[in-house]
The first five atom37 places (N, CA, C, CB, O) and aatype in JSON, in Angstrom:
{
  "aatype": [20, 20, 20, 20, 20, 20, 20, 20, 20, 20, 20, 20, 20, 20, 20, 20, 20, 20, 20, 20, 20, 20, 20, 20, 20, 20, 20, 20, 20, 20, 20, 20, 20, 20, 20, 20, 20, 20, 20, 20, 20, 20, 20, 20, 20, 20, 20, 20, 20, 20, 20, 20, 20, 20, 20, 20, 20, 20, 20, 20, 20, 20, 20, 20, 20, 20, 20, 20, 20, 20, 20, 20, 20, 20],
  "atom_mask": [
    [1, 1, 1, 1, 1],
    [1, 1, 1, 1, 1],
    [1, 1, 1, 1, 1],
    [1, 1, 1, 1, 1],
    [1, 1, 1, 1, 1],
    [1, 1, 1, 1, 1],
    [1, 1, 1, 1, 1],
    [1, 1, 1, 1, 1],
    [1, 1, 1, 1, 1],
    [1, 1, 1, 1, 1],
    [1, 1, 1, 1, 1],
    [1, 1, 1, 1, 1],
    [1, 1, 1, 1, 1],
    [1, 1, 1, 1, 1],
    [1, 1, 1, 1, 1],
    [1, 1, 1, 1, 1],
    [1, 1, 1, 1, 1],
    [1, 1, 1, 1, 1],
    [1, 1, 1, 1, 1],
    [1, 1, 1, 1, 1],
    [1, 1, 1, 1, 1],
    [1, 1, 1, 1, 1],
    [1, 1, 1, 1, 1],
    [1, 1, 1, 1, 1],
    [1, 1, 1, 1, 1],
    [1, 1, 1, 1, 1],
    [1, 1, 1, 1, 1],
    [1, 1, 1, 1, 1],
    [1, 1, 1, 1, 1],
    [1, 1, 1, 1, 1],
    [1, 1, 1, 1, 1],
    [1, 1, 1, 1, 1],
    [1, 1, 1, 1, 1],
    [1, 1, 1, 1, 1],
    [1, 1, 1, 1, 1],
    [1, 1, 1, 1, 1],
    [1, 1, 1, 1, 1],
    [1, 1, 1, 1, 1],
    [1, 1, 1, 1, 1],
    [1, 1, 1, 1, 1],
    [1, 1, 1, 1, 1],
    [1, 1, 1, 1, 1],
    [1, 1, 1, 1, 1],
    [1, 1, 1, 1, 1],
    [1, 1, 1, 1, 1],
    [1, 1, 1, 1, 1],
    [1, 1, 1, 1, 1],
    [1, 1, 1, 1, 1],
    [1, 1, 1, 1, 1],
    [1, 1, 1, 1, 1],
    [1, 1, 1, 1, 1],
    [1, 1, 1, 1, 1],
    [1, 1, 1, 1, 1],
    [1, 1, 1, 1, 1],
    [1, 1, 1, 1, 1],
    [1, 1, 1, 1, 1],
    [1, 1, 1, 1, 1],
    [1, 1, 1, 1, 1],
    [1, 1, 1, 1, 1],
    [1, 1, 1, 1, 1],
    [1, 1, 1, 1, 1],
    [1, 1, 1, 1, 1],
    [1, 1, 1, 1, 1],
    [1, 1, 1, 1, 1],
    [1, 1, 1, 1, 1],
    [1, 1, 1, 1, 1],
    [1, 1, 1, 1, 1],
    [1, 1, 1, 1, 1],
    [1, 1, 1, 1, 1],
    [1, 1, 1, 1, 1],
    [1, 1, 1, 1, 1],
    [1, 1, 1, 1, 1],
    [1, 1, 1, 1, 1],
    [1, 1, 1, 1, 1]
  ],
  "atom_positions": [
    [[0.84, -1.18, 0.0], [0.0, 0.0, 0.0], [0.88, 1.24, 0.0], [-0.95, 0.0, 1.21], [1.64, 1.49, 0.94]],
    [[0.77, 1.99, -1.05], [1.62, 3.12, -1.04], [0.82, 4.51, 0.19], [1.74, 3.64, -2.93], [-0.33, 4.67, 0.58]],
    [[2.01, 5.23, 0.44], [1.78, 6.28, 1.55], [1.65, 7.93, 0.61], [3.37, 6.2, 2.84], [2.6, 8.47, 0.04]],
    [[0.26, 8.44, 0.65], [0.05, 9.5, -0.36], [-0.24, 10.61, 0.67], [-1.2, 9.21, -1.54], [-0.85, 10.4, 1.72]],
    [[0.2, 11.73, 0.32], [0.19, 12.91, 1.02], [-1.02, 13.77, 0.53], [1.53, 13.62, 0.86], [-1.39, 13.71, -0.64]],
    [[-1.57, 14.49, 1.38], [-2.75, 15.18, 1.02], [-2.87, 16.72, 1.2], [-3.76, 14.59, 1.74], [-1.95, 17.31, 1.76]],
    [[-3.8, 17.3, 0.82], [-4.08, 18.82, 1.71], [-5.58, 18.67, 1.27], [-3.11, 20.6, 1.09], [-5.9, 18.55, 0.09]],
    [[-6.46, 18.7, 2.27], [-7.65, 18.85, 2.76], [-7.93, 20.91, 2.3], [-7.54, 18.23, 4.68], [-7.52, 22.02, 2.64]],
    [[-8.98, 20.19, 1.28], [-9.34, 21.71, 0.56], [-10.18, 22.31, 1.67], [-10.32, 21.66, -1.07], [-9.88, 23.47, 1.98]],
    [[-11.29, 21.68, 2.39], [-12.02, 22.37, 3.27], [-11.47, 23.08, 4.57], [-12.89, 21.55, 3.59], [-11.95, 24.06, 5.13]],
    [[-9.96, 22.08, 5.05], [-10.14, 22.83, 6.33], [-8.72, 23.08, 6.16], [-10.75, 22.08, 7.8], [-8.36, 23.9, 7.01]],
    [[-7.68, 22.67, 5.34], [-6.83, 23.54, 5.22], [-5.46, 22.21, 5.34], [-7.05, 24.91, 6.43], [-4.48, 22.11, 4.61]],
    [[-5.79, 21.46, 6.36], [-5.04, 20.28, 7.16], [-4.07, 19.86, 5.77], [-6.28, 18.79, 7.88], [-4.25, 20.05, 4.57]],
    [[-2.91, 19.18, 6.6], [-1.99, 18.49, 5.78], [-1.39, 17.42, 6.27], [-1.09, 19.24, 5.37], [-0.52, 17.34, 7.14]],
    [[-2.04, 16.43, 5.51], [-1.49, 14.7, 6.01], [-1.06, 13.96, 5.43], [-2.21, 13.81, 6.41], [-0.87, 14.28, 4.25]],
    [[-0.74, 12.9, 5.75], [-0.23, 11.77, 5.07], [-0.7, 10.29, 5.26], [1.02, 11.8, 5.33], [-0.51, 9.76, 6.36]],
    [[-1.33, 9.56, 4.19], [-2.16, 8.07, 4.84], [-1.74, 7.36, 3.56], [-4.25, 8.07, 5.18], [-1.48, 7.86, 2.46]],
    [[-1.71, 5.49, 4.12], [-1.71, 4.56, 3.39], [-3.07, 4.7, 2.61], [-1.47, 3.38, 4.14], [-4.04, 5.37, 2.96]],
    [[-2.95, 3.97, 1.52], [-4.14, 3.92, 0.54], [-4.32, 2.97, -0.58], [-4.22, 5.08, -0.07], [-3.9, 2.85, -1.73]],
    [[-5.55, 1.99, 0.68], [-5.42, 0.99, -1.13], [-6.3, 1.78, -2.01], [-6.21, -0.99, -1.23], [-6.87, 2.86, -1.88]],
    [[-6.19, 0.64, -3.2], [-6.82, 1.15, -4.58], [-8.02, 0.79, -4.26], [-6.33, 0.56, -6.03], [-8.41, 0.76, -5.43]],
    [[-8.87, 0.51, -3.7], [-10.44, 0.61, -3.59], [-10.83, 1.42, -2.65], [-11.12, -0.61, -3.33], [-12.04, 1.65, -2.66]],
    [[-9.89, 2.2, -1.39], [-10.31, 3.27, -0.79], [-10.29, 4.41, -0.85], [-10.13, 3.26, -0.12], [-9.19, 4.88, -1.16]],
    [[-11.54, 5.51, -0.59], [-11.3, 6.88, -0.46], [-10.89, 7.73, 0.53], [-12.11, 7.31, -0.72], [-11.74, 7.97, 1.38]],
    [[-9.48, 8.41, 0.67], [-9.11, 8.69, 2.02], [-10.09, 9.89, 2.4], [-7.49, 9.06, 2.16], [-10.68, 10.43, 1.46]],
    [[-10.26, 10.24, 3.37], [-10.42, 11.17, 4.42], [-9.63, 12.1, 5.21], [-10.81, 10.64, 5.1], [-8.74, 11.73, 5.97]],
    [[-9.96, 13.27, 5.03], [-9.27, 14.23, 6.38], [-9.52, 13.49, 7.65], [-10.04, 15.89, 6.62], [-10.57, 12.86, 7.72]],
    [[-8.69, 13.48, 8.66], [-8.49, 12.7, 9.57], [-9.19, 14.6, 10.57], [-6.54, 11.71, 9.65], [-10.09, 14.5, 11.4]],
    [[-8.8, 15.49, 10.38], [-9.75, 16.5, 11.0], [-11.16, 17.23, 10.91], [-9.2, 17.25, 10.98], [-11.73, 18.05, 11.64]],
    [[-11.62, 16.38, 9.31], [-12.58, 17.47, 9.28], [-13.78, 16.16, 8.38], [-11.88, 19.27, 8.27], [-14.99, 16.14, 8.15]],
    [[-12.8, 15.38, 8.16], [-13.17, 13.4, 7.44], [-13.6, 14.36, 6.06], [-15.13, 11.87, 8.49], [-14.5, 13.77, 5.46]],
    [[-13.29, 15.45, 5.5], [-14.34, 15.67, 4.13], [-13.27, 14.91, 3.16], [-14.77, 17.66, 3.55], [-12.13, 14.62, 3.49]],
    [[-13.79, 14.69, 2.09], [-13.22, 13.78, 0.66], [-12.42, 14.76, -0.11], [-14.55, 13.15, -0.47], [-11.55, 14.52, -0.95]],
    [[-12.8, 15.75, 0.25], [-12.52, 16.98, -1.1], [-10.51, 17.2, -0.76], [-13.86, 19.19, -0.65], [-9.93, 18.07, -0.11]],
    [[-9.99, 16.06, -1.51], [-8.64, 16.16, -0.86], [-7.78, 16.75, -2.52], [-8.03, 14.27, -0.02], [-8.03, 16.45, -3.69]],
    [[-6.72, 17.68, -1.91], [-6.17, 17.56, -3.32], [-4.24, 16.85, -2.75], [-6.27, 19.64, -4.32], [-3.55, 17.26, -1.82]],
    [[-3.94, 15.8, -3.71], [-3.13, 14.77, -3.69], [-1.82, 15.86, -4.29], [-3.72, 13.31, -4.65], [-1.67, 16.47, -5.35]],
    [[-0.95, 15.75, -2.99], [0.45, 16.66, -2.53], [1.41, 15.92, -3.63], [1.11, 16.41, -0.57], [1.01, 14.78, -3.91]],
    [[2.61, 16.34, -4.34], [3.69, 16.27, -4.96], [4.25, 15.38, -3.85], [4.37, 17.6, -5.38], [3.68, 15.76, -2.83]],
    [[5.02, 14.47, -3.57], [5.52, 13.66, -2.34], [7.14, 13.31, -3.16], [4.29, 12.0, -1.86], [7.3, 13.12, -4.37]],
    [[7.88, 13.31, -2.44], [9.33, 12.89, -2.83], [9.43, 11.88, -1.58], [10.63, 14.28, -2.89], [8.86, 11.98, -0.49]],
    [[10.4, 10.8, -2.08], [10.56, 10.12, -1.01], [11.88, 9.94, -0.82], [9.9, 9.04, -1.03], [12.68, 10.4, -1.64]],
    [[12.42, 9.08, 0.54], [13.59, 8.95, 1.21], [13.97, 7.63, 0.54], [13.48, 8.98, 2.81], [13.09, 6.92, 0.04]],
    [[15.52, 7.19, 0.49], [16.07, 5.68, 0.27], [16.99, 5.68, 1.4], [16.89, 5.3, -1.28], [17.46, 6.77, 1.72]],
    [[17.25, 4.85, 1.93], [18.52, 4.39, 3.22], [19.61, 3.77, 2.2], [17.91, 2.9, 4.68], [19.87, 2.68, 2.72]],
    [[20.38, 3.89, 1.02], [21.42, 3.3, 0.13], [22.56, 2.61, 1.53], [22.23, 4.77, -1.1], [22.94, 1.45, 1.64]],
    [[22.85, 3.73, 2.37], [24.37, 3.34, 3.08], [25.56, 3.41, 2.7], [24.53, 2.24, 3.36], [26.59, 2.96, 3.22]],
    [[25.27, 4.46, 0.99], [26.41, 4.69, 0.13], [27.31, 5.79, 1.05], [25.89, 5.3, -1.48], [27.14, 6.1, 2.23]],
    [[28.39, 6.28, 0.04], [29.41, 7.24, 1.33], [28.25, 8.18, 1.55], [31.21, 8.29, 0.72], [27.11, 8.34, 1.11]],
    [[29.16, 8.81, 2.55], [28.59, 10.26, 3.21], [28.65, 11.51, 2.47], [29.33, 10.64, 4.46], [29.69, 12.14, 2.26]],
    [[27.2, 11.9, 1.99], [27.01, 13.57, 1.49], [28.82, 14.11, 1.52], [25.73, 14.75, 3.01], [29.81, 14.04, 0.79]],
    [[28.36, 14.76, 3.12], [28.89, 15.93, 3.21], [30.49, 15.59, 2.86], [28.55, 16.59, 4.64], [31.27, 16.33, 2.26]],
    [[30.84, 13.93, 3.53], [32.29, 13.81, 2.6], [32.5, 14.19, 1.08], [32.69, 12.35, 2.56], [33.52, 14.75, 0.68]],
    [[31.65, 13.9, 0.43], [31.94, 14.36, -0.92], [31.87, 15.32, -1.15], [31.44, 14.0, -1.75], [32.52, 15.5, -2.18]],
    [[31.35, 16.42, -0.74], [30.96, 17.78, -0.68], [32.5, 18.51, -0.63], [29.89, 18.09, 0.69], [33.0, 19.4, -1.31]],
    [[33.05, 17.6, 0.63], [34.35, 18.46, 1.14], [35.63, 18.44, -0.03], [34.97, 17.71, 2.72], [36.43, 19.33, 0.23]],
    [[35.95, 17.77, -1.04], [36.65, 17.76, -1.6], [37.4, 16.14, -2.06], [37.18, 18.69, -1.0], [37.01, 14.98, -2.04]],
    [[38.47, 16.71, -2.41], [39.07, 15.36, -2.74], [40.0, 14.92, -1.78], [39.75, 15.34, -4.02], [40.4, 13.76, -1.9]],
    [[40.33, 15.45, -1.08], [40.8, 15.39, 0.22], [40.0, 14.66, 1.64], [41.0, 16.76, 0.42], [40.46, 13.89, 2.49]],
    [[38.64, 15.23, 1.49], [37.7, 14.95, 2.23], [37.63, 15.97, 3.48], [37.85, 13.59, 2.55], [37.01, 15.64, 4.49]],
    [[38.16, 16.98, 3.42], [38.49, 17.8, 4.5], [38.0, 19.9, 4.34], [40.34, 17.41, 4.56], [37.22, 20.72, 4.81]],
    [[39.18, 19.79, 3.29], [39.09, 21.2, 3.08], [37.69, 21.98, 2.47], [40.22, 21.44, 2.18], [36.8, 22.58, 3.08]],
    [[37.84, 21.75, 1.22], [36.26, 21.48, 0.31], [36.76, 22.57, -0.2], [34.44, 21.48, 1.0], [35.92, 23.46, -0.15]],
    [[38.12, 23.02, -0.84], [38.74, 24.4, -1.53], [38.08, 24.72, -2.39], [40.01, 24.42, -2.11], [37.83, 23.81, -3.19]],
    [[37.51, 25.95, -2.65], [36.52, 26.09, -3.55], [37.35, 26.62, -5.07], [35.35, 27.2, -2.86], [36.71, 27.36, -5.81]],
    [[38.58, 26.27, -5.42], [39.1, 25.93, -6.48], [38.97, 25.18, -6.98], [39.84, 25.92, -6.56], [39.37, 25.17, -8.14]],
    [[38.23, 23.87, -6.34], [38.0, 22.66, -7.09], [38.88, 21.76, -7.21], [37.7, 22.86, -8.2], [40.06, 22.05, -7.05]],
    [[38.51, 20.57, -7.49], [39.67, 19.16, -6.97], [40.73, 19.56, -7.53], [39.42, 17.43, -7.51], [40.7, 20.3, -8.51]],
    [[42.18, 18.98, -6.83], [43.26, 19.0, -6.87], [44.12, 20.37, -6.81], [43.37, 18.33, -7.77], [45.32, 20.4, -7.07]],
    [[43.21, 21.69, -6.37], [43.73, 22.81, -6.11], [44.09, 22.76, -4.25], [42.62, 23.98, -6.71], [44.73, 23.62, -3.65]],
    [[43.71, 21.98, -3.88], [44.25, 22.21, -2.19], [45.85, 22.04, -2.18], [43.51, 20.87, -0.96], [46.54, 21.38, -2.96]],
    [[46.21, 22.76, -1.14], [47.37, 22.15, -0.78], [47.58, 20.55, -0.15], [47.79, 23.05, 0.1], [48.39, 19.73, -0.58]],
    [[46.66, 20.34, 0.92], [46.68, 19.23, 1.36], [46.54, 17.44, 0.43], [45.69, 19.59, 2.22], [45.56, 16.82, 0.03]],
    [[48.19, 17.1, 0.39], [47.67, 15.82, -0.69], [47.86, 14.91, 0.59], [48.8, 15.31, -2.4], [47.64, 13.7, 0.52]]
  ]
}
């Protein structure tokens, strides 16, 4: 069952609910139908390297904003 994000046109609310394909969700504050279905991006857990290490350079430290192989530090 995929997890779809909502905004409730009547009362304003903003949620998020599982949803099979034969059900109609509901505002969980106000229960009206009149939902309009949110843009949703989702998360992955990979466990690949770390962001901000790559961010920092080729070094992994400085993050010289000359761009790889301009640091001093080899």
């Amino acid at each position: 069952m995929p997890i779809y994000e909502y905004a409730c046109k009547s009362c304003g609310s903003e949620f998020e609910t599982l949803v099979r394909s034969s059900t109609v969700p509901d505002c969980p504050s106000c229960h009206s139908t009149d939902l309009e279905k949110k843009l949703s991006v989702f998360a992955t857990a990979a466990g690949g390297p770390d962001p901000a290490a790559i961010a920092a350079g080729p070094c992994g430290s400085c993050g010289h904003p000359d761009g790889p192989g301009a640091c001093a530090l080899h």
